[in-house]
Each structure stands twice: as C-alpha cells, then as structure tokens.
N, C-alpha and C positions, 0 to 999 in steps of 0.2 A: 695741217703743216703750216710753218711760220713762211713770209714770201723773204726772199733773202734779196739783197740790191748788191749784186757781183756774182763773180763764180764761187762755186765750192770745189774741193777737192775730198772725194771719198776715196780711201782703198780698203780692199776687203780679200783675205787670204783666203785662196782655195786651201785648207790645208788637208782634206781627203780628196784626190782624186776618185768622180764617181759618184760626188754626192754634194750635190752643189749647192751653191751658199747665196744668200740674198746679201748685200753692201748692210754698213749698218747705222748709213744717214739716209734717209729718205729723201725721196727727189721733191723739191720745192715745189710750191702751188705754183710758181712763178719763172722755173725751170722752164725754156723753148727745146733747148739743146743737150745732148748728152755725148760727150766723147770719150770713150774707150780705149787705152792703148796698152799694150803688150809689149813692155822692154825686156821680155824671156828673148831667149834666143834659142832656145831650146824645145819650148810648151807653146801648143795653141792654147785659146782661149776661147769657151763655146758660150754665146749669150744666149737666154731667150725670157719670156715673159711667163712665169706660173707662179708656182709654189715650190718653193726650196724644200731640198731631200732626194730626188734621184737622178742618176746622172741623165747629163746631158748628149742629146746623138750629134755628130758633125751635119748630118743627112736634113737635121730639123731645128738647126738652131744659125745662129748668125756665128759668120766664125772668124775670129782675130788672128790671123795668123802669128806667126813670131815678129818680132820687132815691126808690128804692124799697128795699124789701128781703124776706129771706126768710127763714125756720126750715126747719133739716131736721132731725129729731128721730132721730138714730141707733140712740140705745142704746151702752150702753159695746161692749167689745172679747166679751163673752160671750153677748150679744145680737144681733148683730147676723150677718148672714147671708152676708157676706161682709167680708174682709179691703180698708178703706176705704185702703189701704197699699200693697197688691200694684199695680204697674207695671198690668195691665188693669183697676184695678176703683177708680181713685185718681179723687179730684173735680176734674174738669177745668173749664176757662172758657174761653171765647171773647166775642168783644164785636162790635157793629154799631152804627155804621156807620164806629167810628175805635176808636183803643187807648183803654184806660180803666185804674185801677185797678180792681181788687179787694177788698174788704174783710171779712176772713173773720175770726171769732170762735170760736173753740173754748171751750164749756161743760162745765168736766170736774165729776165729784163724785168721794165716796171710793172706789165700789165698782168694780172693773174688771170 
C-alpha cells in the first residue's frame, strides 16, 4: 500500500445486515490512527478484525453505538502485529438492526 501524507476519508455501506463488509480503501502503511463514527441514530455499528462474510456478534466485537464513535490506535505498517490488509485480518463491519453507513477516517503521519 502507497503511504499517504494527510487523512483519508473511507465509507463503506453495510448493505446486508448480517454479513459484513470489509471498507474498500485500505488502511495506509503509514496510517497511526483510525476513527470510526456512527451518524445512525437508529443502528449500532459492530467492528472487528477477520475476514468479511459473516455476521458480526455485539458480545465479540468493538461496538459503535448510535450517533457515537470510536479510535483504534494502530500504529503505522512497522508496528503493528499484523497486516490490517491481508483478506483474514482486514476491519470488517456489520450493523443492527438495519443497513447504515460507515464512517471511517484514516490518520496517517510521515513515518511508515
């Protein structure tokens, strides 16, 4: 992945509830930070780290509430403990009790 010098802005539609969906920019080599927000007011928003395709549990996953949000503090592409890219280990999303957007923010700095 290319290192980017700023933020990115990805969104990514849950559009089946139940079957969740990986974003479809990948997170920079050079991404620290990742923030998450939930302008539903209706629908939580359930993250977690695999392979997209089945739903997501509240019980085992990071959960965004409604008009809520979240940090998850990475670390660039040399920190971090696993490849946030690779098909099993990419941030996936699911939503309860209908489709929602997604609002994902990527925090990149200089150092990869």
């Amino acid at each position: 992945m290319a290192v980017n010098f700023g933020t990115i802005l990805s969104t990514g539609v849950v559009t089946v509830v139940g079957t969740s969906a990986a974003l479809p920019v990948d997170v920079p080599d050079n991404c620290h930070t990742i923030l998450i927000t939930n302008l539903d007011t209706a629908n939580t928003i359930y993250v977690q780290q695999g392979a997209a395709g089945g739903a997501l549990a509240a019980t085992s996953s990071l959960v965004v509430p409604t008009s809520g949000s979240a940090t998850i503090v990475c670390g660039t592409l040399t920190q971090r403990p696993a490849d946030l890219n690779a098909a099993a280990s990419r941030l996936i999303f699911d939503s309860n009790p209908a489709a929602t957007t997604v609002y994902v923010t990527y925090v990149c700095g200089i150092e990869v």
